[in-house]
C-alpha positions in Angstrom: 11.3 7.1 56.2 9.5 8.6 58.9 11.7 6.8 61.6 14.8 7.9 60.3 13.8 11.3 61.8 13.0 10.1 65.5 14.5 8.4 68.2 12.0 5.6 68.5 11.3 3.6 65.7 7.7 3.0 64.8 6.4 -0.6 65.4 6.8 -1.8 62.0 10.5 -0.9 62.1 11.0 -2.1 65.5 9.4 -5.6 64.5 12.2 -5.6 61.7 14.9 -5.1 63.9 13.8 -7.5 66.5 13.5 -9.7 64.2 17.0 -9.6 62.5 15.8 -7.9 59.3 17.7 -4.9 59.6 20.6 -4.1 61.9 21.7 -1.6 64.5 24.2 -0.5 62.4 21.9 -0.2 59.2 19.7 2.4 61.0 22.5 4.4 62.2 23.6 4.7 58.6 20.1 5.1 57.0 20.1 8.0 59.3 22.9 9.6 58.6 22.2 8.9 54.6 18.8 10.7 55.3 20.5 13.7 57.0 22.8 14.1 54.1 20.5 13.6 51.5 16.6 12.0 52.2 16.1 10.9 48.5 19.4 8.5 49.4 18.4 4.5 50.1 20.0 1.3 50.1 18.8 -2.2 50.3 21.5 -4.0 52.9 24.8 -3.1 54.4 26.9 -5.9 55.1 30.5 -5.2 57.8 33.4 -7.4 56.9 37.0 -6.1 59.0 37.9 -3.9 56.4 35.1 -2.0 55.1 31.5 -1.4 55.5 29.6 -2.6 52.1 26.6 -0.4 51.1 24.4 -2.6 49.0 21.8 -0.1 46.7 20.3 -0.1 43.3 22.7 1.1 40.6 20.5 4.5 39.7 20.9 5.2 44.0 24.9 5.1 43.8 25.3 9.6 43.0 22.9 9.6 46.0 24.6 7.7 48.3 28.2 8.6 47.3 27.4 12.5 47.4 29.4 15.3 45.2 33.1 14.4 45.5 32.2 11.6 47.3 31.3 13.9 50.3 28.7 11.7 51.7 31.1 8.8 51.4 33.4 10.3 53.8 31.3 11.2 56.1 30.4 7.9 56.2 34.1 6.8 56.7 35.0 9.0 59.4 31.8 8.7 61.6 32.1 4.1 61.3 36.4 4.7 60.8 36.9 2.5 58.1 36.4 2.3 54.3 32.7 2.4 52.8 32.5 0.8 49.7 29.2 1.3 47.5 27.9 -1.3 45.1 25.0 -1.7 43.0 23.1 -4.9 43.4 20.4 -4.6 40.3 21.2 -8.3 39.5 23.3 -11.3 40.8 26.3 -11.5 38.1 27.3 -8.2 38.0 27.7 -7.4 41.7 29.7 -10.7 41.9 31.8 -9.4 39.5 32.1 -6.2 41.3 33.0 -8.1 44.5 35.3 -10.4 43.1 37.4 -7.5 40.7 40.1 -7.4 39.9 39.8 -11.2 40.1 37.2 -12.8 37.5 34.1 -14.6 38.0 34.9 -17.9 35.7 31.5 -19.2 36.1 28.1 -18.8 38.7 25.8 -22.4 38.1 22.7 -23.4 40.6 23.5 -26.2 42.4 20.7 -28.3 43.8 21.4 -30.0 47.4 19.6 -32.2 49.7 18.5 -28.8 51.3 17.5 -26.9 48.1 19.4 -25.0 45.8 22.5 -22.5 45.9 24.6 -20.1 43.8 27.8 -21.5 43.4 30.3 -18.9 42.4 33.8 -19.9 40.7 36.5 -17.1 40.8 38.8 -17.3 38.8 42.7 -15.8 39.9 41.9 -15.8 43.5 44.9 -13.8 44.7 43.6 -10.6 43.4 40.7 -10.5 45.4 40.4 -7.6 47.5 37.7 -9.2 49.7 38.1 -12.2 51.2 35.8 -15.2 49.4 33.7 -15.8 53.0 33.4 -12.0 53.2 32.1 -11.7 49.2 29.5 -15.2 49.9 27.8 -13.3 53.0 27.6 -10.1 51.1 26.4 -12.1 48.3 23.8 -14.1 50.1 22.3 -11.2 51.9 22.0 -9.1 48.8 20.3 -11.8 46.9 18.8 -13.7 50.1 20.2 -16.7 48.6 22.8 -19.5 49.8 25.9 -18.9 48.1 29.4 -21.0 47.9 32.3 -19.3 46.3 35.3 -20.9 45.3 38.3 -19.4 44.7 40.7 -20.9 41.8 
């Protein structure tokens, strides 16, 4: 928390973020989160072309979101697109909050000459609000696993 208060970060950070573990744009936010309200974290952010995704724990959402959803717009207007907040406490349930109004039909570990991966089947795929390469990447970086979704 300490570097969200200064302009250089302190080694430990700085290793992180040369080393691709947290983004440019994750520190800007965590900033701006910590300005609005310092008990607000999150665990990843992921950018697709329509929105910014806030990945946190369920019991963080009120932080993050703000009354009225005033941190929320904030957010908006200073990245000038939509912010959408999920809670990522377990696998299923933030595929099914990525995938809704569509319906997650089925999520089965796969095991490939490489290891294993979530394979996620979704079921009326032309109610998905975000795209099914957009929801994999915000998948596997929430769960740091490899993720295939397809789209019935």
């Amino acid at each position: 928390m300490d570097c969200l208060n200064r302009i250089m970060l302190c080694p430990a950070c700085q290793k992180k973020f040369d080393d691709g573990l947290i983004t440019a744009l994750e520190m800007q936010i965590a900033r701006i989160l910590y300005k609005l309200n310092p008990n607000a974290t999150f665990k990843h952010l992921v950018e697709t072309e329509e929105a910014v995704i806030v990945l946190s724990e369920k019991k963080m959402l009120g932080q993050i979101i703000g009354q009225g959803g005033a941190n929320l717009q904030k957010l908006r207007d200073f990245l000038g697109k939509q912010v959408k907040v999920l809670g990522v406490d377990d696998f299923a349930s933030l595929a099914e909050s990525l995938v809704s109004p569509a319906e997650v039909k089925s999520i089965n570990k796969v095991f490939t000459k490489n290891g294993e991966k979530q394979k996620v089947v979704v079921r009326d795929g032309e109610k998905l609000r975000i795209n099914s390469v957009d929801v994999g990447r915000i998948l596997e970086k929430a769960s740091g696993l490899e993720v295939e979704v397809v789209v019935e």
